[in-house]
C-alpha positions in Angstrom: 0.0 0.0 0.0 1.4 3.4 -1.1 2.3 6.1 1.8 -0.7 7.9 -0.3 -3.1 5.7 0.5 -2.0 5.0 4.3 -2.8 8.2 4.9 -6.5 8.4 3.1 -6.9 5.3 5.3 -6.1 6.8 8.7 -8.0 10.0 7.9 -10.7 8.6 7.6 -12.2 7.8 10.9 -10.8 11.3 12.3 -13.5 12.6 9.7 -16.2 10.2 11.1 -15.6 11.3 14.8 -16.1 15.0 13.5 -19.2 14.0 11.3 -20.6 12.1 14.7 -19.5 14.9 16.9 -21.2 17.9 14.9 -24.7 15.9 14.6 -24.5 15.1 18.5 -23.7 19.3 18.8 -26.8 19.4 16.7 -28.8 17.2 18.3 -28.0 19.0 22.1 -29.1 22.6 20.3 -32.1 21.0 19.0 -32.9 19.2 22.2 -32.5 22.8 24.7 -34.4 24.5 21.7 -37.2 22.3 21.9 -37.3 22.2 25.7 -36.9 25.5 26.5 -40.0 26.4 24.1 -42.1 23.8 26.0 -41.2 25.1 29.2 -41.8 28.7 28.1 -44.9 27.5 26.5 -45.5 25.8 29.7 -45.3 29.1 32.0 -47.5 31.2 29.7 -50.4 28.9 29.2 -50.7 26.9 32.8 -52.0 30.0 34.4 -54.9 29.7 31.5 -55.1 26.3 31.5 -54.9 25.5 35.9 -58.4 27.4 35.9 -60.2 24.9 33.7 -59.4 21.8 35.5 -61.2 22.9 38.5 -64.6 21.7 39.5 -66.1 25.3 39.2 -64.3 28.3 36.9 -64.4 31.3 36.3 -63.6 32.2 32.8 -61.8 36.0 31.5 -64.4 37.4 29.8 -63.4 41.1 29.9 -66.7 43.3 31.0 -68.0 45.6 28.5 -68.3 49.6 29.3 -72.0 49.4 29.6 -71.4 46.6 32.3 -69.0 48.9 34.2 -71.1 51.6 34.1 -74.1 49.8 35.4 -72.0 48.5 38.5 -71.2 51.8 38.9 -74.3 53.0 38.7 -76.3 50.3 41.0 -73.6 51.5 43.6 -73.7 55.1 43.2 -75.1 56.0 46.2 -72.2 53.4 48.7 -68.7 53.9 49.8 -65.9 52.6 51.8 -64.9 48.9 50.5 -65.3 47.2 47.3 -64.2 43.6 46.0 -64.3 42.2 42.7 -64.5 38.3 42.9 -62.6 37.2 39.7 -61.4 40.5 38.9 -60.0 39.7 35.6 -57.9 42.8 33.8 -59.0 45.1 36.6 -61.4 47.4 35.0 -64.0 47.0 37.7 -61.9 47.8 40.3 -59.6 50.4 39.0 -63.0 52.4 37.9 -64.4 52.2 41.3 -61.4 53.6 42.8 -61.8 56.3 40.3 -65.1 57.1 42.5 -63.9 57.0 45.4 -63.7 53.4 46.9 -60.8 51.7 48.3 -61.3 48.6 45.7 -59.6 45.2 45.7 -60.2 42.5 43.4 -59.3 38.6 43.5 -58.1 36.3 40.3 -56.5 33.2 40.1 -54.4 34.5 36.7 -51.4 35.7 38.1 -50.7 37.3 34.5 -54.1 39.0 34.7 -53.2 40.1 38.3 -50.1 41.8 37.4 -51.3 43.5 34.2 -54.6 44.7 36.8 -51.8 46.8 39.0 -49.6 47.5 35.9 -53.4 49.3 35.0 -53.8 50.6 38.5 -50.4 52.3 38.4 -51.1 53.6 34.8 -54.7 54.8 36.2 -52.8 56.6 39.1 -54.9 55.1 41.4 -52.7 52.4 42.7 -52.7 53.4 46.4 -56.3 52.7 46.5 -56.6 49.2 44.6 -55.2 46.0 45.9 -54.9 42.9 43.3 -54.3 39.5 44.9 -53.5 35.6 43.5 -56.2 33.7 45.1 -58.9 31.0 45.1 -62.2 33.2 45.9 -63.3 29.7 47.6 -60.2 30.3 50.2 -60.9 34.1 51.1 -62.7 35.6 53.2 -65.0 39.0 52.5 -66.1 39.9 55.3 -64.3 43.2 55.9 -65.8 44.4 52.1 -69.3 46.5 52.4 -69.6 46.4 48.3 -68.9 43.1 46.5 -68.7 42.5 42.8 -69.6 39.2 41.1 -69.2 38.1 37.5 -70.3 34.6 38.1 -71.1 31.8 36.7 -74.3 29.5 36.8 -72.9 26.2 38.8 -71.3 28.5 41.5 -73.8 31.3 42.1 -75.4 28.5 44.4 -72.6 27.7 46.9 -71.5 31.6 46.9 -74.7 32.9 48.1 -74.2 30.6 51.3 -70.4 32.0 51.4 -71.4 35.5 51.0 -74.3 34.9 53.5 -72.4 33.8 56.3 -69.8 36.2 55.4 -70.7 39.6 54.9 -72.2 41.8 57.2 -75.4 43.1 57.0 -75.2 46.6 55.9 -73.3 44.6 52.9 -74.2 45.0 49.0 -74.0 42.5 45.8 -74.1 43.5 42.5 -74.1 40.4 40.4 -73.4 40.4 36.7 -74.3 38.1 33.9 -76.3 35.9 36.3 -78.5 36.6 39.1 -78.2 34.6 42.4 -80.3 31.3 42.2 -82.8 32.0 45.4 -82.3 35.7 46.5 -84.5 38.7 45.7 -82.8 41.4 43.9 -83.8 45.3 45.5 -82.8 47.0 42.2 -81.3 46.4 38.7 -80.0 48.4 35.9 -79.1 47.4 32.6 -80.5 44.7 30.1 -79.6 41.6 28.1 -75.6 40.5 28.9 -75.4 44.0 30.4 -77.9 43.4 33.1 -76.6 43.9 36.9 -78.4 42.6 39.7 -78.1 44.3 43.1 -78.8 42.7 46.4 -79.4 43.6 49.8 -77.3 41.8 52.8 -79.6 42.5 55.3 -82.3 40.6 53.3 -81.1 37.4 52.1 -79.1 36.9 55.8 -82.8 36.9 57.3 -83.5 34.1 55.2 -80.0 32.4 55.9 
């Protein structure tokens, strides 16, 4: 064998290390690319996705202006402390700060959470809005005169016992979308999708 062709010969597996070495390089890029996008993918969407698998949910449905104004409007005449149960983006609350109450709202979506007190701040009425992360089954409201509701049929049951037992009686409820199940409304305002339905604490904790 010529010198020519030793050499081919013992070139040839330094050239099938490389080969295997740059696809394994490949394959390890690859690999962190595709995990790392499932893990981001991961973080973005559980917060969505978490609320869904639980018995009863409360889905984002942002509320229009006529609903806000309605609220408003069905609690013109209050003050002191509001909640928003499944707060959402915030608008409730950060335009009932606007009139004067100290408003907090609860949501399970930490990202809607954060984006409600990035609003707050932008609103300039952060020192009087609170946002939290929290089950509304797990809280209690009954330091809040003025409660908020965008409910949902299978839970309006179990919350009226909640809010019954809760709140005190010189309390308020304005529920939106659906009325409560067995208690008598004082008031509404609105119609259709934009209807609000207020309630009287005093009232439906004599039947309690």
């Amino acid at each position: 064998m010529s010198q020519e062709e030793l050499l081919l010969d013992s070139g040839q597996p330094n050239e099938d290390n490389r080969d295997r070495k740059g696809r394994s390089r490949i394959g390890l890029v690859v690999t962190g690319v595709v995990g790392g996008s499932l893990v981001a993918l991961y973080a973005v969407a559980a917060p969505f996705v978490a609320p869904a698998l639980r018995k009863v949910c409360l889905p984002f449905v942002p509320a229009t202006t006529t609903q806000v104004e309605n609220v408003l409007k069905a609690l013109r005449a209050r003050s002191g402390t509001l909640v928003d149960i499944g707060s959402g983006d915030g608008r409730i609350v950060i335009a009932a700060a606007k009139h004067g109450f100290r408003a907090s709202g609860f949501e399970l979506n930490p990202w809607l959470v954060w984006y409600s007190r990035y609003r707050a701040w932008r609103e300039g009425v952060y020192r009087s809005t609170s946002f939290h992360i929290s089950d509304l089954w797990k809280v209690s409201f009954a330091q809040y005169s003025n409660v908020v509701i965008f409910g949902v049929p299978q839970m309006m049951e179990k919350l009226e016992l909640k809010l019954a037992s809760e709140l005190p009686s010189t309390a308020k409820v304005v529920a939106c979308r659906f009325p409560f199940p067995t208690w008598i409304p004082e008031s509404t305002a609105g119609e259709g999708i934009d209807t609000v339905w207020v309630y009287d604490a005093k009232t439906f904790k004599s039947h309690l």
